[in-house]
ZABA-919392 format. One record per residue (C-alpha): residue in three letters; x, y negated, z. Coordinates in steps of 0.05 Angstrom, whole numbers. Each point is the difference from the previous one (the first is absolute). Example, Ala and Ser with C-alpha at 12.3 -4.5 7.8 and 13.67 -1.06 7.14 Angstrom:
BEGIN
{type ALA c1 246 c2 90 c3 156}
{type SER c1 27 c2 -69 c3 -13}
END
This chain:
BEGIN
{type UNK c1 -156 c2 -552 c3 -267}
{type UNK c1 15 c2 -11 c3 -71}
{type UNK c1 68 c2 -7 c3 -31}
{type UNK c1 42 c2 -59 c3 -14}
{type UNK c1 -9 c2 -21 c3 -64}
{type UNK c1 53 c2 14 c3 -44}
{type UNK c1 26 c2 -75 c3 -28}
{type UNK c1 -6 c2 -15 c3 72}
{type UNK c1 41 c2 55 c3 23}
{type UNK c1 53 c2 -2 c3 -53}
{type UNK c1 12 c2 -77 c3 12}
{type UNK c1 5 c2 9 c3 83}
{type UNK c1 52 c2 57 c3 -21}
{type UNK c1 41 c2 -40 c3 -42}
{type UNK c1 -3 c2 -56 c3 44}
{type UNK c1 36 c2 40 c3 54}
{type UNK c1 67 c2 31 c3 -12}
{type UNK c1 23 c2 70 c3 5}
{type UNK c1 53 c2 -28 c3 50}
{type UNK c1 -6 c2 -59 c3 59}
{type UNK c1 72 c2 -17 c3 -1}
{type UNK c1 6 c2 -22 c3 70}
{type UNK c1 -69 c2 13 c3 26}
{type UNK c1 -19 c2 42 c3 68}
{type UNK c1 -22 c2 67 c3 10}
{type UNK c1 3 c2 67 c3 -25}
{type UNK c1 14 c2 35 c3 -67}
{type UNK c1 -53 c2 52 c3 -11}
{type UNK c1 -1 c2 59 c3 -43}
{type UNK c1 -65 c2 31 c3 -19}
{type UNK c1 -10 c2 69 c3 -32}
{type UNK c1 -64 c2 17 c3 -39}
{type UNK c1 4 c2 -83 c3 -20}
{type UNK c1 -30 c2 6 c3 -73}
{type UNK c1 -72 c2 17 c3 31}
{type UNK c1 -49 c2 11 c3 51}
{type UNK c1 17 c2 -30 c3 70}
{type UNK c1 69 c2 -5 c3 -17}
{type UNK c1 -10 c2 -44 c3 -60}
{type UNK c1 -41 c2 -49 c3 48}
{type UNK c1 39 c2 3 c3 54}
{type UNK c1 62 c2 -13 c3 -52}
{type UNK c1 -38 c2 -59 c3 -19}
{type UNK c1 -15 c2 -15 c3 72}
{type UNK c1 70 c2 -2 c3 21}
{type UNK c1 35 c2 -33 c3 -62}
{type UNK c1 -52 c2 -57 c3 16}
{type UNK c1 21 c2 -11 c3 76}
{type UNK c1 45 c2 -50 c3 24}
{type UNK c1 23 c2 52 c3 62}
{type UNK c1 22 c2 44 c3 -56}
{type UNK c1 76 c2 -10 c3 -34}
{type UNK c1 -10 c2 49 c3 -51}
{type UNK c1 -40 c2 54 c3 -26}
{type UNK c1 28 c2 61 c3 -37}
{type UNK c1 -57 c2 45 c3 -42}
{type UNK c1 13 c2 72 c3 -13}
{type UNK c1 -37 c2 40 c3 -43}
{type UNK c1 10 c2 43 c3 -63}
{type UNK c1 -30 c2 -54 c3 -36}
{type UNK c1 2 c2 -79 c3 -2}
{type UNK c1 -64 c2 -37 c3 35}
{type UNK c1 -25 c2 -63 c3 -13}
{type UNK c1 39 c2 -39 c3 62}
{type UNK c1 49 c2 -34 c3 -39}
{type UNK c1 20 c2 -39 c3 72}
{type UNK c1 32 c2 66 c3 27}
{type UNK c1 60 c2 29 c3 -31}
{type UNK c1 -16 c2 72 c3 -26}
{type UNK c1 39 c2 60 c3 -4}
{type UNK c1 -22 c2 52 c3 -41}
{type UNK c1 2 c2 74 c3 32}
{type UNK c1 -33 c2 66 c3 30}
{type UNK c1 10 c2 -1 c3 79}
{type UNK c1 7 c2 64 c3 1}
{type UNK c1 74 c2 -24 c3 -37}
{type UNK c1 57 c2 -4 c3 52}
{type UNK c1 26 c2 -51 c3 -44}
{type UNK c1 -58 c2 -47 c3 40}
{type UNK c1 55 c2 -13 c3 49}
{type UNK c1 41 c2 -38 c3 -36}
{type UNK c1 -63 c2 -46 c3 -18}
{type UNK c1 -26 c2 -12 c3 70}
{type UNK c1 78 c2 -25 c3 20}
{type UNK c1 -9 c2 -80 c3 26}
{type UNK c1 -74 c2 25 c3 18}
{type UNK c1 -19 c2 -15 c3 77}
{type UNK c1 -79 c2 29 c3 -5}
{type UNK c1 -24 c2 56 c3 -41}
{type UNK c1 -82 c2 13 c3 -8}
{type UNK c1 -6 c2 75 c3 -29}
{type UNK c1 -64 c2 5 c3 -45}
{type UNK c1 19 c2 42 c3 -48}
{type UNK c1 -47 c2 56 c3 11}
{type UNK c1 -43 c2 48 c3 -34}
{type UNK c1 -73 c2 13 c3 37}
{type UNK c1 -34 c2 1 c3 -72}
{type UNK c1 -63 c2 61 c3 12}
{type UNK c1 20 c2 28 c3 -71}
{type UNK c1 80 c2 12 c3 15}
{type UNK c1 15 c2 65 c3 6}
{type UNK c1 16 c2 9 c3 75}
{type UNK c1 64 c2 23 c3 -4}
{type UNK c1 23 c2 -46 c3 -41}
{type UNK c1 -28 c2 -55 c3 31}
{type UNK c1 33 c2 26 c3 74}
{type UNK c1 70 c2 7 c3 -41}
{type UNK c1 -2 c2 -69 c3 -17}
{type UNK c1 -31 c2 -24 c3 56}
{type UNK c1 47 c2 25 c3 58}
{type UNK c1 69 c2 -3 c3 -43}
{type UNK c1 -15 c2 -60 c3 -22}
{type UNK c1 0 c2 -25 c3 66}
{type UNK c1 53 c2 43 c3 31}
{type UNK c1 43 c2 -40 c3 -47}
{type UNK c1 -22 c2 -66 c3 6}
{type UNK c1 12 c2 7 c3 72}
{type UNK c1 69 c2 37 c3 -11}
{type UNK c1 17 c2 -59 c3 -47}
{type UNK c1 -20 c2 -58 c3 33}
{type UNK c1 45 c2 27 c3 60}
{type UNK c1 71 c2 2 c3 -48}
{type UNK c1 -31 c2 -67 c3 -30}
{type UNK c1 13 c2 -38 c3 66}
{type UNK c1 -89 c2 -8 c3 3}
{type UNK c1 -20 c2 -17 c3 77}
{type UNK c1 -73 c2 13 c3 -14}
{type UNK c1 -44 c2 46 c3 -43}
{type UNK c1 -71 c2 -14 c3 6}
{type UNK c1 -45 c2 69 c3 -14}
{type UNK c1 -77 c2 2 c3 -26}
{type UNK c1 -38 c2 65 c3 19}
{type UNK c1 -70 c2 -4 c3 32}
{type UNK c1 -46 c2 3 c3 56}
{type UNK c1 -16 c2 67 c3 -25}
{type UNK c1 66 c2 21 c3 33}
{type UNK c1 -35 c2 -1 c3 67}
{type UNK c1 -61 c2 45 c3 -19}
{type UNK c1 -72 c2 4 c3 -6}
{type UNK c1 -19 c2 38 c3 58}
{type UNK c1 -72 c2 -8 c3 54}
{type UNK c1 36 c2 -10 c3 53}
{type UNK c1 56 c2 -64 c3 -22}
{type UNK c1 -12 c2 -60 c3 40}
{type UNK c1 -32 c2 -61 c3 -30}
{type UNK c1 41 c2 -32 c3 -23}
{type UNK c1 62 c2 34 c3 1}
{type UNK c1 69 c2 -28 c3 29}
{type UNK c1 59 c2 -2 c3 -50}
{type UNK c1 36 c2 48 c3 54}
{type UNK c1 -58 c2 48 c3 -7}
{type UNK c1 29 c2 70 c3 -16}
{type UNK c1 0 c2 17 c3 -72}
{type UNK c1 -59 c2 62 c3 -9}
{type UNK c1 0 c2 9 c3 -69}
{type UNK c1 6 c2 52 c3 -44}
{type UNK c1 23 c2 9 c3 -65}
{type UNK c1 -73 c2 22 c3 -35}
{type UNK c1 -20 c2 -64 c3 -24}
{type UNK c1 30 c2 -32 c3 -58}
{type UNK c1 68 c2 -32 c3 6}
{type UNK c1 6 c2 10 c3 81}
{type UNK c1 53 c2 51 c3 -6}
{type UNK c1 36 c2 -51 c3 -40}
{type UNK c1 -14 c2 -56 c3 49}
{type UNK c1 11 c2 51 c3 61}
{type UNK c1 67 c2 13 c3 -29}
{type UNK c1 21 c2 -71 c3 -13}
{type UNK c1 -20 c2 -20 c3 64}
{type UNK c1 44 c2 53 c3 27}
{type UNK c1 56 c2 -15 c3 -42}
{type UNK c1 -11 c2 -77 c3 30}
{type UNK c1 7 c2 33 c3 74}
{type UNK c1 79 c2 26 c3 -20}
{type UNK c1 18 c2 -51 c3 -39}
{type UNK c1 28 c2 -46 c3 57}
{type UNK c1 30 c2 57 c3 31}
{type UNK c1 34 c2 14 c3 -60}
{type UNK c1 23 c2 -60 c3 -26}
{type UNK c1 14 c2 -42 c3 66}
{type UNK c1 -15 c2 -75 c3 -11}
{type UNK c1 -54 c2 17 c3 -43}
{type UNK c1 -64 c2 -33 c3 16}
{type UNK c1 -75 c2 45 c3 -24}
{type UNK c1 -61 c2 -41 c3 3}
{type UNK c1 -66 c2 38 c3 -31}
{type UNK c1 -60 c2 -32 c3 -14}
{type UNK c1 -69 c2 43 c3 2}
{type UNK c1 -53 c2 -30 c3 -34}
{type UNK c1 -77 c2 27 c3 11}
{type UNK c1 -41 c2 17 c3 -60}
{type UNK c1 26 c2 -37 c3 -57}
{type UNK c1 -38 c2 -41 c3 -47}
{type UNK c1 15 c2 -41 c3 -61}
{type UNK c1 21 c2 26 c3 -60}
{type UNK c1 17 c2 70 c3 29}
{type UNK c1 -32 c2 65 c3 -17}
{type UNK c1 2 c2 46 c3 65}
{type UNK c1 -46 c2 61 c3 13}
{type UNK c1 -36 c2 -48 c3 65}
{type UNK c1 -11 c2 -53 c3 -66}
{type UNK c1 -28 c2 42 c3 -42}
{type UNK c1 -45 c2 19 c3 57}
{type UNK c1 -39 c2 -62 c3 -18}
{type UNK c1 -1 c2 26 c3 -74}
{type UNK c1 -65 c2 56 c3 16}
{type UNK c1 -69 c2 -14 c3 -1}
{type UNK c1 -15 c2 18 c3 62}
{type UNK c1 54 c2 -1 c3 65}
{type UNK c1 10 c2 65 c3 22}
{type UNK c1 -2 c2 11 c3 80}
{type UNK c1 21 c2 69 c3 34}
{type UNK c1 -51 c2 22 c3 51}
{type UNK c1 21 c2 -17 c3 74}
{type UNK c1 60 c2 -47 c3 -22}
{type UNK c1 21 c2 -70 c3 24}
{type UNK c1 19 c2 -44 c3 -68}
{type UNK c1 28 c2 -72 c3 24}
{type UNK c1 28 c2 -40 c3 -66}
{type UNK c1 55 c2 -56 c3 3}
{type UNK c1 35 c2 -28 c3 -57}
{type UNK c1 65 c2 -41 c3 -14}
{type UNK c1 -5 c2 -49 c3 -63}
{type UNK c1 66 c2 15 c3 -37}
{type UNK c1 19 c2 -78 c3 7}
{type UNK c1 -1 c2 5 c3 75}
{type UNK c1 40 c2 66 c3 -6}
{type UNK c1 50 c2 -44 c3 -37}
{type UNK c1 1 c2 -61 c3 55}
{type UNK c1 13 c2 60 c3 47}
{type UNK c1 60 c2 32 c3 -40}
{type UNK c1 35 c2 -77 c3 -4}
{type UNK c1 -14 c2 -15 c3 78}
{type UNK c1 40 c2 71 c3 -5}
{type UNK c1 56 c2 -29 c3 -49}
{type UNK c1 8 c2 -68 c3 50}
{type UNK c1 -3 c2 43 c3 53}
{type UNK c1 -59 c2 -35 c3 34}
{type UNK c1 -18 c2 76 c3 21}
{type UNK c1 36 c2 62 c3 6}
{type UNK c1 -12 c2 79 c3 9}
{type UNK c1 -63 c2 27 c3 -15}
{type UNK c1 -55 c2 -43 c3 -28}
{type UNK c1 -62 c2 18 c3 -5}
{type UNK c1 -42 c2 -57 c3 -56}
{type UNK c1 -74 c2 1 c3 -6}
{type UNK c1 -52 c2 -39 c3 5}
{type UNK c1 -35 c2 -19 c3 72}
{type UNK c1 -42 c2 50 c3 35}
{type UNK c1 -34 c2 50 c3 -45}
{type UNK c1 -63 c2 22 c3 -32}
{type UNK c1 -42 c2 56 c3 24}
{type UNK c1 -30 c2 50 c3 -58}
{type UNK c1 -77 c2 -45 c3 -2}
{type UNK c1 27 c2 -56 c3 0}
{type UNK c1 42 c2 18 c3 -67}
{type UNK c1 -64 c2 37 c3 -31}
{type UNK c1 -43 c2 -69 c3 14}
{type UNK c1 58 c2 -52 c3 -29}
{type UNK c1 2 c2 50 c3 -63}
{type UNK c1 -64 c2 18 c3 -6}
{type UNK c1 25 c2 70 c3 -12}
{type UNK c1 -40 c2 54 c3 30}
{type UNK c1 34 c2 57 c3 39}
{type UNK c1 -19 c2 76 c3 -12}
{type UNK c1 21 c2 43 c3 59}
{type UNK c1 31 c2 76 c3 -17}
{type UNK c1 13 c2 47 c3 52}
{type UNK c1 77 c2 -7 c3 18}
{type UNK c1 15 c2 81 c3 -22}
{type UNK c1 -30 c2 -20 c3 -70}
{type UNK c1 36 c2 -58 c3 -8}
{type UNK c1 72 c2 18 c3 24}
{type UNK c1 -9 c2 66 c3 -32}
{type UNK c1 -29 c2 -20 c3 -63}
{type UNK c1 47 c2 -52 c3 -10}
{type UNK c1 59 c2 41 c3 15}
{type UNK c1 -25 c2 52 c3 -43}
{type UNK c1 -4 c2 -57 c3 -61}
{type UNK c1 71 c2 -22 c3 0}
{type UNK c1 26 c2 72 c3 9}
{type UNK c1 -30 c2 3 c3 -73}
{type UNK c1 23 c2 -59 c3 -16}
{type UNK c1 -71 c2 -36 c3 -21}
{type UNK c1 23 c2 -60 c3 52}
{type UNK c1 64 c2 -39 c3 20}
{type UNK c1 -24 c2 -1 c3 69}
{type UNK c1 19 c2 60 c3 59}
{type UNK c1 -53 c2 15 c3 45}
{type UNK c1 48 c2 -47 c3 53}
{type UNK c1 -20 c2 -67 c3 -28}
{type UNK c1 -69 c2 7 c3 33}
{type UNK c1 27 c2 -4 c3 59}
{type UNK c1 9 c2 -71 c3 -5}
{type UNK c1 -70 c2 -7 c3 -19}
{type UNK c1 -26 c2 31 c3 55}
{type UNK c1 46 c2 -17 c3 67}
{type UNK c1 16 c2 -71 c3 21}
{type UNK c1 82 c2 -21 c3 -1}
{type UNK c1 -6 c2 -75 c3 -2}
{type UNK c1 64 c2 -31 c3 24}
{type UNK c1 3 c2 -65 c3 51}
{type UNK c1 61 c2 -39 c3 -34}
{type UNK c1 25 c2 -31 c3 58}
{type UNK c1 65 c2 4 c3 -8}
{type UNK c1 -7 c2 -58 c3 -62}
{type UNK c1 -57 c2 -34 c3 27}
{type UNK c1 55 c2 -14 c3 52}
{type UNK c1 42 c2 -23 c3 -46}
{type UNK c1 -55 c2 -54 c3 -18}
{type UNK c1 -22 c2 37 c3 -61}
{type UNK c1 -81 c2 3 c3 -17}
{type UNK c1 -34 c2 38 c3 -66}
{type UNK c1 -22 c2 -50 c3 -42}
{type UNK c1 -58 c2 45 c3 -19}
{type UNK c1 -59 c2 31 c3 40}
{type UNK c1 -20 c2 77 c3 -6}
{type UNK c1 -60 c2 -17 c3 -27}
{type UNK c1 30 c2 -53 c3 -52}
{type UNK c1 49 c2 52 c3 -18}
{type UNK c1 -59 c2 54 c3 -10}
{type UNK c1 -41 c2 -50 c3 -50}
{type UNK c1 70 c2 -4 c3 -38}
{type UNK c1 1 c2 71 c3 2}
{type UNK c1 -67 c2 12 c3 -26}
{type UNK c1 5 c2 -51 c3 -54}
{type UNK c1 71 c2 37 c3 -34}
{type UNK c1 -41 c2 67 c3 -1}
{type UNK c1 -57 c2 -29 c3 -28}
{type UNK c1 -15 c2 48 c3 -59}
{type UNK c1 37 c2 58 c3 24}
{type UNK c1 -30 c2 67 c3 12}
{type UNK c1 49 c2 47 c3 48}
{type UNK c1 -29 c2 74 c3 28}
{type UNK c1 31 c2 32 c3 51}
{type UNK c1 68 c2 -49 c3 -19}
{type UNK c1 -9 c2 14 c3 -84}
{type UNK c1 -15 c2 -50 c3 -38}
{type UNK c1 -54 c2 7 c3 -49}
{type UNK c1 -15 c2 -30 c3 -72}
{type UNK c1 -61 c2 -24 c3 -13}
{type UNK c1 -34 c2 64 c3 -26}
{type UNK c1 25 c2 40 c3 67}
{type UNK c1 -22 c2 -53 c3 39}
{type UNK c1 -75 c2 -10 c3 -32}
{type UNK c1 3 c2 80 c3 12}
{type UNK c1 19 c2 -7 c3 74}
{type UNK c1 -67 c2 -35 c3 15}
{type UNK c1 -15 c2 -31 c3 69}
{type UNK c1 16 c2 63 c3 32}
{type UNK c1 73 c2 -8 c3 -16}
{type UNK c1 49 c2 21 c3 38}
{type UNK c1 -45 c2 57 c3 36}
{type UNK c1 -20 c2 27 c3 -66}
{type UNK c1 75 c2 4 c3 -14}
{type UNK c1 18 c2 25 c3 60}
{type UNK c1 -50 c2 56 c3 4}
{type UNK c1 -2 c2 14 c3 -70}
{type UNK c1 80 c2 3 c3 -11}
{type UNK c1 2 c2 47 c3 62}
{type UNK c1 -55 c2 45 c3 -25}
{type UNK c1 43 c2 8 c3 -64}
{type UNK c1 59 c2 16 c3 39}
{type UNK c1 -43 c2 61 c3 38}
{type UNK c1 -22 c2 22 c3 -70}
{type UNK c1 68 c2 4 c3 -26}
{type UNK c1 23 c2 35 c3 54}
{type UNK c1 -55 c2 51 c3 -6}
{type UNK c1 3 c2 12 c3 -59}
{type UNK c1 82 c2 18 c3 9}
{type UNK c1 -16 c2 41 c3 55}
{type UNK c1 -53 c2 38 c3 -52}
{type UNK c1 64 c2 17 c3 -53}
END
């Protein structure tokens, strides 16, 4: 779904004040507010007649001029003072980009939120509402389908960003504990689509879909807008706890090659994992050997916790897939690298098992050829 368009946008903003002097419901404060999610669900919220107030923090001014902004890192204990008169927090200020370097990006990541959470708590805050994922629970053969919100979290911390999210999540656990009163809602969305570059989206970057031998791939998605109704049912308190957001029901592996017209090329699983492992150890991908996990082991999630609440996706999985298809239209990704054109043309239909064989056969080489000095 396309953007607003601008004069539109700017006109509804102005036509709503930062303040409703009088009006119902709570004041929100959103981190991460100048893009992604949290810019739409900023412009969600400042547009909502349940909402009071919204208050946007980011190290930069967005285009929202209906929320009242405050300028600052939240990794700055200083935050406090800004979330005072706040009754709802939504923390999405984090880093899952694939080309941050890892430690920075779990630096910001978990202190960032250990002091949102701290400072929400002296700020008087009732609720913080938390976005990790559904990767939290774990691609494994043997999850249920679909999973229960109170399934156990299997996880590991080998894919990209799930030590971050594993950590957060934890950090969401002690945080009522520690700061008594304090009320820790997180919200899980499935495979994320629209406008976000993941290691599962580039997946739909390759020529061909890439299947490990004797695996079980099951695909749902979760529009971003419908990840954004979820968070504000969170911020009315509609629904509470863990949420898991997704679209219904799921798609199983032909079902996705025959929508996208994609054809799948099969690799042993000790080639794949190994080669791909073997390829971010030298740093020729973003993506650890972990992330095709999720490509190959189902862990859709049910939702029912909101769809109690009266919530529904607005989108389909396989409206959400032709979205998805259309946005990485012209991109050429390998084994989770993007290509330019010339690398691409190079790669040939044979793709990403051309890259994965080849790439591992260079690694051998090198490493004989060590061994020989």
């Amino acid at each position: 779904m396309s953007s607003p368009d601008p004069q539109v946008r700017a006109a509804r903003n102005q036509s709503t004040s930062s303040s409703r002097p009088g009006a119902r419901g709570p004041v929100v404060a959103v981190t991460g507010a100048a893009s992604g999610i949290g810019a739409l669900l900023t412009e969600r919220l400042a547009a909502s007649d349940e909402v009071r107030q919204v208050v946007a923090i980011d190290e930069r001014r967005g285009e929202c001029t209906a929320a009242r902004w405050q300028i600052l890192d939240v990794r700055d204990p200083a935050i406090a003072e800004k979330l005072r008169g706040a009754d709802v927090v939504v923390h999405l200020a984090l880093d899952l980009d694939l080309e941050t370097d890892a430690v920075a990006r779990t630096a910001y990541n978990v202190r960032g939120t250990q002091t949102v959470l701290t400072a929400a708590a002296a700020a008087g805050v009732h609720r913080v509402v938390l976005c990790t994922s559904a990767m939290v629970y774990g691609a494994l053969p043997d999850n249920e389908l679909p999973l229960s919100e109170d399934a156990e979290l299997r996880a590991t911390a080998e894919a990209t960003g799930v030590g971050d999210l594993l950590e957060i999540e934890r950090l969401a656990r002690r945080a009522p504990r520690a700061h008594p009163g304090l009320n820790v809602t997180v919200v899980r969305p499935a495979v994320l689509v629209g406008g976000v570059d993941t290691a599962l989206t580039r997946y739909f970057e390759s020529p061909r879909l890439l299947v490990v031998a004797g695996s079980r791939p099951t695909w749902q998605f979760c529009h971003v807008d419908d990840l954004c109704s979820a968070l504000e049912y969170a911020v009315l308190e509609k629904a509470e706890g863990e949420l898991a957001v997704g679209c219904d029901g799921w798609l199983e592996q032909e079902e996705v090659e025959e929508l996208s017209g994609i054809r799948r090329m099969e690799l042993p699983s000790a080639v794949a994992l190994g080669a791909a492992a073997r390829l971010h150890r030298i740093g020729l991908t973003p993506s650890p050997a972990g992330d095709l996990a999720y490509t190959m082991y189902p862990w859709v999630v049910s939702g029912s916790r909101l769809h109690d609440a009266g919530w529904r996706p607005k989108y389909t999985n396989e409206e959400v897939l032709a979205e998805l298809l259309e946005e990485v239209s012209g991109r050429h990704t390998v084994a989770g690298r993007r290509l330019g054109r010339k690398d691409a043309t190079a790669a040939g239909a044979a793709g990403a098992t051309v890259a994965l064989l080849g790439a591992a056969a260079v690694v051998r080489r090198a490493r004989k050829a060590r061994r020989r000095i």
